[in-house]
C-alpha positions in Angstrom: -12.8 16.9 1.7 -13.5 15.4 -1.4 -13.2 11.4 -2.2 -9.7 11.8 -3.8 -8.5 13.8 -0.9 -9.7 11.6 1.9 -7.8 8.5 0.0 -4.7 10.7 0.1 -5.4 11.5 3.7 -6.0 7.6 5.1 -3.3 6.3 3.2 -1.0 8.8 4.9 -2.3 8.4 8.2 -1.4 4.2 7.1 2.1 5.0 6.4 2.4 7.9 9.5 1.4 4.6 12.2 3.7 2.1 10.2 6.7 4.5 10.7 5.6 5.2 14.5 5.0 1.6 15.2 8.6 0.7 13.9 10.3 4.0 15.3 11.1 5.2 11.8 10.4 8.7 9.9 7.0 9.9 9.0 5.7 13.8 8.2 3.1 15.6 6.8 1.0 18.3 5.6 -1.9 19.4 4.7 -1.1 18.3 1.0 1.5 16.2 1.2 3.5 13.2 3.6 6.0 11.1 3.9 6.5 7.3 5.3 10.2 6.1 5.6 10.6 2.6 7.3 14.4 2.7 6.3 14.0 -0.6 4.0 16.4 -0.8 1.4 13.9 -0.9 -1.4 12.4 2.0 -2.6 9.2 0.5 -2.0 9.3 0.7 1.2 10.1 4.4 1.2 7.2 6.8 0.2 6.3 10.2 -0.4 2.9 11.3 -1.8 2.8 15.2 -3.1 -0.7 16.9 -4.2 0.4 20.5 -4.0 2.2 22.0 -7.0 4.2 24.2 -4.2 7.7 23.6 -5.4 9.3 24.3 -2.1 7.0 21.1 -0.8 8.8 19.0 -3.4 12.1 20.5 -2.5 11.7 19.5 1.3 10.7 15.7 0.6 13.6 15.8 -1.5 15.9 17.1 1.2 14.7 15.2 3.7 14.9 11.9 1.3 18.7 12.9 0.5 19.7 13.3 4.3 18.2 9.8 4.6 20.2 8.3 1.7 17.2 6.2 0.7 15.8 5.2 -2.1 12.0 5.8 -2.1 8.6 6.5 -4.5 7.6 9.6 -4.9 3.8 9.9 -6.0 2.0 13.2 -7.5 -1.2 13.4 -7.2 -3.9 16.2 -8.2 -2.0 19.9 -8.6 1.3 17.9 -7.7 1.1 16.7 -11.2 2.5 20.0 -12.1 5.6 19.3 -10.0 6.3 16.3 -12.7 9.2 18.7 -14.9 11.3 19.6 -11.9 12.8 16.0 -11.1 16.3 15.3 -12.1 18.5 12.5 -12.5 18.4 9.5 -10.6 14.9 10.4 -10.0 12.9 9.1 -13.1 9.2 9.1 -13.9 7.9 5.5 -14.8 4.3 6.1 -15.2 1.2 6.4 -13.6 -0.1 4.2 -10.9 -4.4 4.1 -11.1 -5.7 4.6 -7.0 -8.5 3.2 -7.1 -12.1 2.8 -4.6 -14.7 0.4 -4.0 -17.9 1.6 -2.3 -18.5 -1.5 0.5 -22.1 0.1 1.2 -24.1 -1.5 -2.0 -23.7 -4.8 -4.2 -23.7 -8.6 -2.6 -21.7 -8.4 0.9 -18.2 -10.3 0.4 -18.4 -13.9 1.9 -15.6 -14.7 4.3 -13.3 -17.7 3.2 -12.8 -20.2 6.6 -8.9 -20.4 5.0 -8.5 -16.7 6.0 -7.6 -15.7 9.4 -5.8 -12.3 10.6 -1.9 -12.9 11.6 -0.5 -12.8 15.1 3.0 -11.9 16.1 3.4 -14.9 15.9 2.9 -15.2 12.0 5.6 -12.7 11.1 8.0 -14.4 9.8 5.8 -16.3 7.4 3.6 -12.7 6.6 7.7 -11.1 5.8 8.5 -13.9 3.4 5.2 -14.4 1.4 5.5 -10.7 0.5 9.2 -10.9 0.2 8.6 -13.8 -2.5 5.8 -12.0 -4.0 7.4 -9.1 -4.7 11.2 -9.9 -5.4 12.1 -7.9 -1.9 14.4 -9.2 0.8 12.7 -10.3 4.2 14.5 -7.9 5.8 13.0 -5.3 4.3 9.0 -6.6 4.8 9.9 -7.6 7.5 9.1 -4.0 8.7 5.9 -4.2 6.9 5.6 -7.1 9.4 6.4 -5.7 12.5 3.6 -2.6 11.8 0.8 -4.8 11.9 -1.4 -5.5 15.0 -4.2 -7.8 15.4 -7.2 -5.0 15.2 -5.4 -2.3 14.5 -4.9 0.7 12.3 -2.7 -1.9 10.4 -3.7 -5.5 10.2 -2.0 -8.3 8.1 -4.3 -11.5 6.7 -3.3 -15.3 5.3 -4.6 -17.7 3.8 -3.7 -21.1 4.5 -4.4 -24.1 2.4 -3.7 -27.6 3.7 -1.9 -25.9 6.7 0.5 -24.0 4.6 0.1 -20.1 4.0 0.2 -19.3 0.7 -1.0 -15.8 0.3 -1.1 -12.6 2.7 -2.4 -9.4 2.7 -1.7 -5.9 5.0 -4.8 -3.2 5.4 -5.0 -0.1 6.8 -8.0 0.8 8.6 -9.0 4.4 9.3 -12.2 5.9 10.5 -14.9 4.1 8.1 -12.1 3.2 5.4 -10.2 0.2 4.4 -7.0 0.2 2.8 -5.1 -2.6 0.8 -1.8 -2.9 0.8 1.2 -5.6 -0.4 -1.4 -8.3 -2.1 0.8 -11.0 -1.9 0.4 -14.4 -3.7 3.9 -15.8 -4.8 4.0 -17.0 -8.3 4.1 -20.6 -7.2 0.6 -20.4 -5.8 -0.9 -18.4 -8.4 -3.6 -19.1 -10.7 -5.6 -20.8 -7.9 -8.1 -18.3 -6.4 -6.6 -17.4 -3.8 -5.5 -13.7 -3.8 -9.3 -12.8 -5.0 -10.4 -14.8 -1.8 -8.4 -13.6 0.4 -9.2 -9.8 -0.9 -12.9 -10.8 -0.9 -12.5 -12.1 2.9 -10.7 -8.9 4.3 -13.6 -7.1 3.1 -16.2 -8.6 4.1 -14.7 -8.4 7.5 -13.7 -4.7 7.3 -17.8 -3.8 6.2 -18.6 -5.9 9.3 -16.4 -3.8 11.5 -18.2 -0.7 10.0 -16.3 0.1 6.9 -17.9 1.4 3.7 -15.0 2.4 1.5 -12.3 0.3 0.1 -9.2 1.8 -1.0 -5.9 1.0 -3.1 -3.2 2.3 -5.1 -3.0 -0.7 -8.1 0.3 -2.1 -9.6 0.1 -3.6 -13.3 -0.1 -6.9 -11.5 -3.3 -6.4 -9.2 -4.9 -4.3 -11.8 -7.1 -7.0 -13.8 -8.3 -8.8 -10.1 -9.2 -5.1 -9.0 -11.2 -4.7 -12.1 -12.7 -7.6 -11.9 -14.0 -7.6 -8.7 -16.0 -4.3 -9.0 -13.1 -1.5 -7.7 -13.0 1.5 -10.2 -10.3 4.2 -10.5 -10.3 7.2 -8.8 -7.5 9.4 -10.2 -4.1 8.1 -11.4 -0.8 9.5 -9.1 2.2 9.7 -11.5 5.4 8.0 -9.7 8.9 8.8 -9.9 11.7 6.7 -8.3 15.8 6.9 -8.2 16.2 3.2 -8.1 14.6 0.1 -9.1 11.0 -0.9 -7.8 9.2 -4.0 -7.2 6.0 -2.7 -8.4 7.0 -0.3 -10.8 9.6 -0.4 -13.4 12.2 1.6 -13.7 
């Protein structure tokens, strides 16, 4: 398995315990899965594809139809090739850069003491930072919420500043990888150091719980942070959608 197809893998294996820990729908292949939490955004809703099979691409579309959901659908590798065959609603709005960081070499990260990991407890605050963040009703990251256990294969992260949290972060954690997901500073709070903190803390606690590979599929709004803190790309997976994303235009 090479490095791009052990980041397909882990982030699959991210979205496979989400769905399980929520009760919702989650599949896959040896090329290919899906994550379905049911939200209403499309975000929420993903399939990856790295085979150019078409009857792969057919299923995910089947099974996304049954579920009258609106999703992302990401190619990656060969699944490029699948790019032509999509039809109206489904759209292609670009390419989204998945990028690595190797956790093994360079200056350790240095935890922040404003960073902690979130409880059950913290749920409600965790579903509306990202919510705000990202334009997405608490309802739907809510779910995001509900997936993530303290020291499990999903995690979630604040940072508080004069007792009030102010930006949050969910990783998935998989054999000796770390993955980032929903980097979530609200715009009222940005500008101040503290989504590169909080990144930088999560880290540095993920390479002390053994973890030498970071991992992350980059919107247009993370990208400059990412390349500034050392993270390089990887490949790029082209995304199509059949409604309008949070991340991605449409």
């Amino acid at each position: 398995m090479d490095d791009a197809e052990r980041v397909r893998a882990d982030m699959g294996a991210v979205m496979a315990t989400l769905a399980a820990r929520i009760g919702a729908v989650a599949d896959a292949g040896p090329d290919w899965w899906l994550g379905l939490t049911g939200g209403v955004a499309p975000d929420l809703n993903m399939a990856l594809l790295a085979t150019a099979d078409p009857v792969v691409l057919d299923g995910t579309m089947t099974i996304l139809d049954e579920a009258g959901l609106d999703a992302l659908v990401f190619l990656a590798g060969p699944g490029r090739e699948l790019a032509t065959r999509f039809a109206a609603p489904w759209v292609g709005v670009g390419a989204a850069p998945v990028m690595t960081r190797d956790l093994t070499t360079g200056p350790a990260e240095v935890v922040d003491g404003r960073v902690r990991q979130a409880g059950p407890a913290d749920a409600a605050v965790l579903a509306d930072l990202i919510a705000e963040a990202f334009s997405l009703s608490a309802d739907d990251t809510a779910l995001m919420a509900a997936g993530a256990v303290p020291g499990g294969v999903i995690r979630a992260w604040l940072l508080e500043d004069g007792g009030e949290a102010v930006s949050a972060l969910v990783s998935g954690h998989v054999d000796d990888g770390v993955s980032i997901w929903a980097m979530s500073t609200p715009a009222r709070f940005a500008r101040r150091g503290y989504g590169r903190a909080l990144l930088g803390s999560v880290l540095a606690h993920a390479r002390a719980d053994g973890a030498r590979v970071g991992m992350l599929g980059a919107t247009p709004a993370g990208l400059p942070l990412y390349e500034a803190t050392g993270w390089r790309t990887l490949e790029e997976w082209e995304l199509f959608t059949n409604a309008a994303s949070a991340q991605f235009g449409h």
